[in-house]
N, C-alpha and C positions, 0 to 999 in steps of 0.2 A: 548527504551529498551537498554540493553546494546551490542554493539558492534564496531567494526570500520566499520562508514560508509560507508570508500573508500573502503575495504577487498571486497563486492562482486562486485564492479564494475572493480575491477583490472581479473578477472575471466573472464567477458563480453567485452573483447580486440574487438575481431570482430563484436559482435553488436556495441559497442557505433562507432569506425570506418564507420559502415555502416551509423549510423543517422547522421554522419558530413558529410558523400559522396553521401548521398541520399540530402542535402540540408537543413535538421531539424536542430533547433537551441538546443544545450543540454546546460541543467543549475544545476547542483549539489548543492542542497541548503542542508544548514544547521539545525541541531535544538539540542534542550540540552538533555543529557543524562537522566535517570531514576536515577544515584548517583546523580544527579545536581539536578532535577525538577521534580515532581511526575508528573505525567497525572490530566491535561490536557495541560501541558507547550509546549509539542513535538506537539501538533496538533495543537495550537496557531502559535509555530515561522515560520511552512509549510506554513499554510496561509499567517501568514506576507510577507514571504517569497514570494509566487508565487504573491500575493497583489501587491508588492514592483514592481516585474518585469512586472505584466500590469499596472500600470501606469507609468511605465518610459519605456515600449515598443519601443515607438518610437528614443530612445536615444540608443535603443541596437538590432535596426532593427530588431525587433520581429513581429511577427501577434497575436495580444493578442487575437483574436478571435479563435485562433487555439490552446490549449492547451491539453497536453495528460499527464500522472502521470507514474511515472514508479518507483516501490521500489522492494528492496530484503531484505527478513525476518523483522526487524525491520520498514525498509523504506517501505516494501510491507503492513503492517499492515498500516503506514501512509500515503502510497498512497490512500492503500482502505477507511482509513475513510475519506481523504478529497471527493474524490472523490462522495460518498455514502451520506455524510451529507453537497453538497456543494449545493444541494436547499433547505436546511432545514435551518432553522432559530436559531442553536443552538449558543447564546452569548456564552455560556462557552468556546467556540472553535475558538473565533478572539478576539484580542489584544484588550483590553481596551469597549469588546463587540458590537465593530463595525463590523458591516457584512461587508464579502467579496464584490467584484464585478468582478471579475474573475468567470468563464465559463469553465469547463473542460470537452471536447469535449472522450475523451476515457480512460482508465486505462490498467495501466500493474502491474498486481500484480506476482510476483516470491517468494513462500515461505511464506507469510504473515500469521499471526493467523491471523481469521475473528471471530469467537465465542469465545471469554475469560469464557465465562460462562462455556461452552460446555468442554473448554480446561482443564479446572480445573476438572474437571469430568475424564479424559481421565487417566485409569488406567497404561499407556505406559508411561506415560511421569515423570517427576520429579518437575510436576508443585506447589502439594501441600506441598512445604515446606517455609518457611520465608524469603526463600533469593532467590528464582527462579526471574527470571527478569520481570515475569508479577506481581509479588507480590511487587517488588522495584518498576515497572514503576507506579503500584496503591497505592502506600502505603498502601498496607493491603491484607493481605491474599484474591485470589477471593470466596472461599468459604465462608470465613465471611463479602466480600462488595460484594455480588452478586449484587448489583445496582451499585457500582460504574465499575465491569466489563462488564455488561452490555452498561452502557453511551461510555467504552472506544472500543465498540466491531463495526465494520464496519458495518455486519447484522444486526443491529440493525437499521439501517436507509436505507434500502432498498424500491426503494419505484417505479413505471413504470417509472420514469422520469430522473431515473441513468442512467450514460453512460452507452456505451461499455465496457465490462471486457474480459482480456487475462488471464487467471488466471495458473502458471504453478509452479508445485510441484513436488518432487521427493518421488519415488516408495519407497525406504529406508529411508526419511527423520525422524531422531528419536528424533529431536528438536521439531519439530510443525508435530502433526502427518496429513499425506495428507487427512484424512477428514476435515479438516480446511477447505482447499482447494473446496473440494464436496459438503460441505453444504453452502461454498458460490457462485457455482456453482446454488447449488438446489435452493435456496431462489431467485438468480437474473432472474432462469428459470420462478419463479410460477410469479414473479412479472411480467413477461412480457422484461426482461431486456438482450439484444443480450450480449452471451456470448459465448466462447470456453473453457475447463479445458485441460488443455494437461499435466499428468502424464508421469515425465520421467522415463523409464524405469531403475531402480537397483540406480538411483539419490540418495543421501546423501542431505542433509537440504544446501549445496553450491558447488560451482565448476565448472568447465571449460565444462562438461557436458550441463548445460544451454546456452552457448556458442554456439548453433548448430542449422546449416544451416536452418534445418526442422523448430524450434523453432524460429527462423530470420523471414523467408517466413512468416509466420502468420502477426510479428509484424506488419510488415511493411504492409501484405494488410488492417490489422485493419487500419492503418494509411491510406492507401489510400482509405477506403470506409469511416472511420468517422472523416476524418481533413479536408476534401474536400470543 
């Protein structure tokens, strides 16, 4: 979708500090914009991407067995579907329709839509018009591709056998409204899938607010109960 990548991590100073000083290797990958490549491009080059860094592991003193996702709004929407469709066997979603062979042991989603369907619906927001960023990232309005927002929605491949999700939204966020959030709460509950929602209180869709202590503490025990 559209945004600068690096904008919400420049906000998370003292988390990304804490996963260099707890000993976690962090890897900021790349993927093409929604002006560049319609969906399914952005869930292709993630893959390549994280692909790339477990088979050359060894060359960048990595544990490729120990992998966790972590995005905000854009990046959260692509953490969750790797994440969510990485036992599934979707070709559309690796390069040249090779499957993965990478393993993603938990998720952190910050802000991410999870329902495109659901989202188009949501009378709050300023989704249904031609130029909103889920309509650029589909090429085509989701109310007229309700299949193709569907294929690009996280919930959608929910299944008992997904990670761990951290999933955390703001109370005021009036980009992605925080039922996103809820109903990807609710679907990873009925599946059977360990999850926490942590709703910040008076939060805005980004900001140095996610940035806190409380929000930290989690991270990291999800990391230490499922990277173990």
């Amino acid at each position: 979708m559209l945004n600068d990548k690096y904008a919400d991590m420049s906000y998370m100073q003292q988390t990304i500090k804490s996963f260099i000083n707890s000993g976690y290797a962090l890897a900021s990958i790349d993927y093409r914009y929604s002006t560049t490549a319609v969906f399914p491009a952005q869930i292709r080059d993630c893959n390549e991407a994280v692909e790339f860094l477990y088979q050359h592991a060894a060359n960048y003193h990595l544990d490729k067995n120990r992998i966790a996702v972590i995005g905000f709004s854009a990046g959260g929407h692509l953490a969750s579907l790797m994440a969510l469709s990485n036992n599934n066997d979707v070709k559309e979603f690796y390069p040249g329709a090779k499957k993965i062979n990478f393993k993603i042991r938990c998720a952190f989603d910050f802000y991410g839509p999870s329902d495109l369907v659901m989202l188009a619906t949501d009378p709050d927001t300023s989704i249904n018009n031609e130029r909103n960023p889920v309509a650029i990232l589909l090429g085509a309005m989701p109310v007229d591709r309700p299949d193709l927002a569907r294929i690009a929605s996280p919930v959608t491949y929910i299944d008992k056998n997904d990670p761990p999700f951290l999933i955390v939204q703001g109370e005021k966020d009036q980009s992605v409204p925080n039922t996103e959030s809820k109903i990807l709460s609710s679907w990873l509950t009925l599946a059977g899938v360990p999850n926490k929602l942590i709703i910040v209180p008076g939060a805005p869709h980004y900001g140095v607010m996610y940035d806190a202590g409380y929000i930290r503490e989690d991270i990291f025990k999800y990391l230490a109960k499922y990277m173990r």
